[in-house]
C-alpha positions in Angstrom: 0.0 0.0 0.0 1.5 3.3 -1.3 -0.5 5.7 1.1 1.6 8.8 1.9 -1.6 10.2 4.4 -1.4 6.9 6.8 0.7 8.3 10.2 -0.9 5.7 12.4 -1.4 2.2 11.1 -4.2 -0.1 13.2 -3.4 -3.6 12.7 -5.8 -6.6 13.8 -5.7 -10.5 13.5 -9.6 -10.9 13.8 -9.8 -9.0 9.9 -8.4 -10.6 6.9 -7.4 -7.3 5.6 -5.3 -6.9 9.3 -3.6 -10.2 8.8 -2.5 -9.2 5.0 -1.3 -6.1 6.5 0.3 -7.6 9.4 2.2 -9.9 7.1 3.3 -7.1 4.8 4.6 -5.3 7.5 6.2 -8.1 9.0 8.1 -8.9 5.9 9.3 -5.6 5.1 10.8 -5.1 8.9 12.4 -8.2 9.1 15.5 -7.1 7.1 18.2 -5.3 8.7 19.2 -2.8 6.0 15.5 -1.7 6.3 15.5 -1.3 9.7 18.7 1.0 9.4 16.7 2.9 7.3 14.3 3.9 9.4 16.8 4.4 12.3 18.5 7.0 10.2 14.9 8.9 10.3 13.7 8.5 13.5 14.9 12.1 14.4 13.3 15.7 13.2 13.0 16.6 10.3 12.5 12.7 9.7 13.8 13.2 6.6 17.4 12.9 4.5 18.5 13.1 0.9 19.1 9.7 -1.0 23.1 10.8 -1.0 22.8 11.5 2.7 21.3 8.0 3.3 23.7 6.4 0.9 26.9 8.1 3.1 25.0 7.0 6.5 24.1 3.4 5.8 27.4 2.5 3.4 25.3 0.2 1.1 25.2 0.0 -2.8 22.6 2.7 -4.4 21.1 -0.7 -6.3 20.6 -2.3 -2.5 19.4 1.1 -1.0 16.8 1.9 -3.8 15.4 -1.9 -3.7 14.9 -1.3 0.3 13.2 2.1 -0.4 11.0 0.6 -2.7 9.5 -1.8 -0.2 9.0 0.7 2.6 7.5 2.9 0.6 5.1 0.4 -1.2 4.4 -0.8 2.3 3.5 3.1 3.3 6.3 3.5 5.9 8.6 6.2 4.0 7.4 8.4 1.1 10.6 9.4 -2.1 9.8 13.2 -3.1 12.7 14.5 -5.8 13.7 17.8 -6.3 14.6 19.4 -9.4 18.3 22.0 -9.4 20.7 22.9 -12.0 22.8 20.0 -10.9 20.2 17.5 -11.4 17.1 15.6 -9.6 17.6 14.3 -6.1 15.5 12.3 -3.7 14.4 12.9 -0.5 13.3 10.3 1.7 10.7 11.1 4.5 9.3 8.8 7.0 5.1 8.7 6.9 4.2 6.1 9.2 4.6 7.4 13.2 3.0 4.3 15.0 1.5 0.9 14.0 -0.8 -1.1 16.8 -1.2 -4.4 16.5 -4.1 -6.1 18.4 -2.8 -9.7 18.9 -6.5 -10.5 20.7 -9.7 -9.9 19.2 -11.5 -6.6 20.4 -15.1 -6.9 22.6 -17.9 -5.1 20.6 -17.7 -2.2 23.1 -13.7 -1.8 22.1 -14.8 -1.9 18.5 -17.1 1.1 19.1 -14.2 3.0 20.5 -13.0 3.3 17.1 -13.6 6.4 15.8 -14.0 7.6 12.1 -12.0 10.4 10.9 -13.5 13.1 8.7 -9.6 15.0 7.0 -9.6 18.8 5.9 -6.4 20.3 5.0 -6.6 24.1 4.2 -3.7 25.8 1.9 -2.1 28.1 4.1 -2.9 30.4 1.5 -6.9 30.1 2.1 -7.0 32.5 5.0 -10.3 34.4 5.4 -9.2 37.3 7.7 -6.1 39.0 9.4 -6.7 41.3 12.3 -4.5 43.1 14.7 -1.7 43.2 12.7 0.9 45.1 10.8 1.0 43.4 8.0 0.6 39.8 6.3 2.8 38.2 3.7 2.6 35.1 1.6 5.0 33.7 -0.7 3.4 32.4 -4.3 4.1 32.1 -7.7 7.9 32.5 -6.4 7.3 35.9 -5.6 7.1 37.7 -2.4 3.8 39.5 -2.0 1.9 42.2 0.2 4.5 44.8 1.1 1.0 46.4 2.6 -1.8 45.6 4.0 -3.8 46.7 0.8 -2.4 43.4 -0.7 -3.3 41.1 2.0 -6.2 39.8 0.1 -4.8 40.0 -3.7 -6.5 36.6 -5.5 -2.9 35.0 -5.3 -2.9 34.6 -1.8 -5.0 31.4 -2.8 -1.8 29.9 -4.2 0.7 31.0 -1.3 2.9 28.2 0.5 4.2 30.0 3.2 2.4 32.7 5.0 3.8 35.1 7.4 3.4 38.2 9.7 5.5 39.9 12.3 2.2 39.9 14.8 -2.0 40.4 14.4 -4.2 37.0 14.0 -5.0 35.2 10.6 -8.3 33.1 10.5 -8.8 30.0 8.8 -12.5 28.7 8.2 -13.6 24.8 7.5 -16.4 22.7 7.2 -18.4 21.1 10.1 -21.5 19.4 8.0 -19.7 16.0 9.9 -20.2 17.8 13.1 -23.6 18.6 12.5 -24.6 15.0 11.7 -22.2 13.3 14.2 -21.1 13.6 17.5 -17.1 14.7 17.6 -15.6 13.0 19.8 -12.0 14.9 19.4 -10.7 16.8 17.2 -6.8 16.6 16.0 -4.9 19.9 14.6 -1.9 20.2 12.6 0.6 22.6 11.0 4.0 23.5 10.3 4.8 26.8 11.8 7.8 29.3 13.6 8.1 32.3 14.5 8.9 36.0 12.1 12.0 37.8 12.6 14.1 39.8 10.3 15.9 37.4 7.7 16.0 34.5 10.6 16.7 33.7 14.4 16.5 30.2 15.8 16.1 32.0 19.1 13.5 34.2 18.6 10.5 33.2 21.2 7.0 33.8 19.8 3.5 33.1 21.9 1.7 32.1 19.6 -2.3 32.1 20.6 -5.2 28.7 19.0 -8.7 29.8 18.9 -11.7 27.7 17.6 -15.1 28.5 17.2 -13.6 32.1 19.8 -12.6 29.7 22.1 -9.1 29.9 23.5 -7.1 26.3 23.3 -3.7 26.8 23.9 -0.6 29.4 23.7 2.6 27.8 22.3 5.8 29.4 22.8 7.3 29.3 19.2 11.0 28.8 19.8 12.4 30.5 16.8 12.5 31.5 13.6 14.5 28.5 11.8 17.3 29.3 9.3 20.0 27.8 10.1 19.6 25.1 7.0 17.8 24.7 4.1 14.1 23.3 4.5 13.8 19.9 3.1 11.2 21.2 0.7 11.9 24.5 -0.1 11.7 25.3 -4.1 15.6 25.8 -5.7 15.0 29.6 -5.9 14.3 30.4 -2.0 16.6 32.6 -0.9 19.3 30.3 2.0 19.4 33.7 4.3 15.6 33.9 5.3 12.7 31.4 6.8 13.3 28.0 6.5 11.7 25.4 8.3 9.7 25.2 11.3 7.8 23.0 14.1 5.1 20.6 13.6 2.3 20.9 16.4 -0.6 18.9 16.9 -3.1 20.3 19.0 -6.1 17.6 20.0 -9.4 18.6 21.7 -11.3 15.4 23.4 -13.6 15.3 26.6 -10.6 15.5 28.7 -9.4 19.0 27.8 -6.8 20.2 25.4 -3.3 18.9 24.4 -0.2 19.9 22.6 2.4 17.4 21.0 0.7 15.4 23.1 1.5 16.6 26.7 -1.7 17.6 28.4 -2.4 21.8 28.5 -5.5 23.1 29.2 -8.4 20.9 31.2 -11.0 23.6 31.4 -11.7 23.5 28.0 -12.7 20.1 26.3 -14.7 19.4 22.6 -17.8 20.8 23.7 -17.3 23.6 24.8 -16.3 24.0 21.4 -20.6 23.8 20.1 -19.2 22.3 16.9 -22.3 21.6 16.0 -24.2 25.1 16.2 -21.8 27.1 14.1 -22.0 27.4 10.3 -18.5 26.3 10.3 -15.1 25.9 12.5 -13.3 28.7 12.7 -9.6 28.2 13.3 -7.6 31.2 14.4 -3.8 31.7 15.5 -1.3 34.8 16.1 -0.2 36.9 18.6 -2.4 38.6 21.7 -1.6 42.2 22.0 -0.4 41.5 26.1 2.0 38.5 25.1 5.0 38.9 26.6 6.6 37.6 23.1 4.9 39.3 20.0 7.2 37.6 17.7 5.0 37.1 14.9 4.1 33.4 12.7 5.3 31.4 9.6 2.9 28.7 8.6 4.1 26.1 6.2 2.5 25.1 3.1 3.1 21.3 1.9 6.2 22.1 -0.3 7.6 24.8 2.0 9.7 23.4 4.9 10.3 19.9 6.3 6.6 19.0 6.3 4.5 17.8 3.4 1.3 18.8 4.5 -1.2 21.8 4.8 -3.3 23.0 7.9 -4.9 19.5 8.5 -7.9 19.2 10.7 -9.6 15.8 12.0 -12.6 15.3 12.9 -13.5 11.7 14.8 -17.0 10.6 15.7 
């Protein structure tokens, strides 16, 4: 299976499909050379060139490419190429995060613990608003636009891959017809993001505010704004002395409160009090308060800006 959306795999012996998948999987890990593989992208960004994973591992390009091949056909890694004046080159990122297998088969109140996901990712550039600020900028069309605030919401901010502001609030909006014909029983957010300062800092701090629906999830200290190498993504023509990369945070929202990169944050506000169901749709925002103690502004990562290939992703379970 060639599935580069599948982060967490759910493997059981009661299904037929589970047992294929179980074998697949079990086939593909038992050789060593594979296993080094994914050992060499087990840390951030989770991702290396193939001439960085050549030097590493110190096995024939032949040998490392047939490896490749079967982790990615069995979803675990995903082979991206870039295009330069030198030539193409590969970049290997890891997809897969966790695979459960259930070795005994689940009671029919476990099974109705498993919840269906309904998946939105917005472009960064599909921002409805952007308040409080200075200015906003997005990148698109590998140009630099919205020197003013007149431009903030020129038709090619609907292209833009990286979007960024030295402070003020941006507002995404998505669609909750699941929420209004299901109960949500948590809700999962994701995105790429850093904070703004001239050209780069990888210690800039930057408190960086999650609403939904007006209500106040979470503030996340950003810890910088990363420059310090080249994004894993970023297009041939991006300047090396600016923005290049940033963090990947996952917010979730379940009965039990609020928490970020998993680590529990806020327990006064869980998924209702979110009324997902009463609004005519969610509405994401993030940015800067005017009394943070860091105003240092956001960059939010399209999927072929930084070290992430994704957009703003937002799940939905019921």
């Amino acid at each position: 299976m060639n599935n580069n959306e599948r982060f967490k795999l759910y493997l059981d012996f009661s299904t037929d499909e589970g047992v294929e998948e179980i074998l697949k999987l079990g086939t593909v890990l038992s050789n060593e050379t594979r296993v080094n593989i994914l050992r060499a992208l087990q840390s951030p960004p989770f991702a290396m060139t193939f001439p960085e994973l050549h030097r590493k591992l110190k096995v024939p390009n032949s040998t490392l490419l047939f490896h490749l091949c079967k982790l990615e056909e069995c979803g675990i890694v995903c082979v991206r190429y870039k295009s330069s004046s030198a030539g193409t080159t590969r970049i290997i990122q890891r997809v897969l995060r966790t695979a459960e297998i259930v070795f005994f088969k689940r009671s029919e109140e476990e099974t109705a613990k498993r919840y269906v996901s309904d998946v939105q990712a917005a472009r960064v550039g599909w921002y409805s608003n952007y308040a409080n600020g200075t200015a906003l900028f997005f990148v698109a069309d590998k140009m630099i636009h919205n020197n003013n605030y007149g431009l903030t919401f020129s038709p090619e901010h609907f292209n833009a891959e990286l979007v960024y502001a030295a402070n003020g609030v941006v507002t995404y909006d998505f669609s909750n017809a699941v929420a209004r014909d299901h109960t949500i029983k948590y809700l999962e957010l994701s995105l790429e993001i850093c904070s703004e300062a001239p050209y780069y800092d990888n210690n800039y701090l930057s408190d960086i505010t999650f609403w939904i629906n007006g209500v106040e999830l979470c503030c996340y200290t950003c810890k910088g704004d990363y420059g310090d190498r080249r994004g894993n993504l970023n297009p041939d023509w991006w300047p090396s002395s600016i923005t290049q990369y940033g963090e990947l945070l996952t917010i979730i929202v379940n009965e039990k409160g609020v928490f970020v990169n998993g680590i529990g944050y806020n327990h006064k506000v869980n998924i209702s009090h979110l009324k997902l169901s009463e609004t005519e749709k969610i509405t994401l925002k993030f940015g800067n308060k005017d009394t943070a103690e860091h105003i240092g502004g956001f960059n939010v990562f399209g999927s072929t800006f930084g070290d992430y290939p994704q957009d703003i992703v937002l799940k939905l379970f019921y």
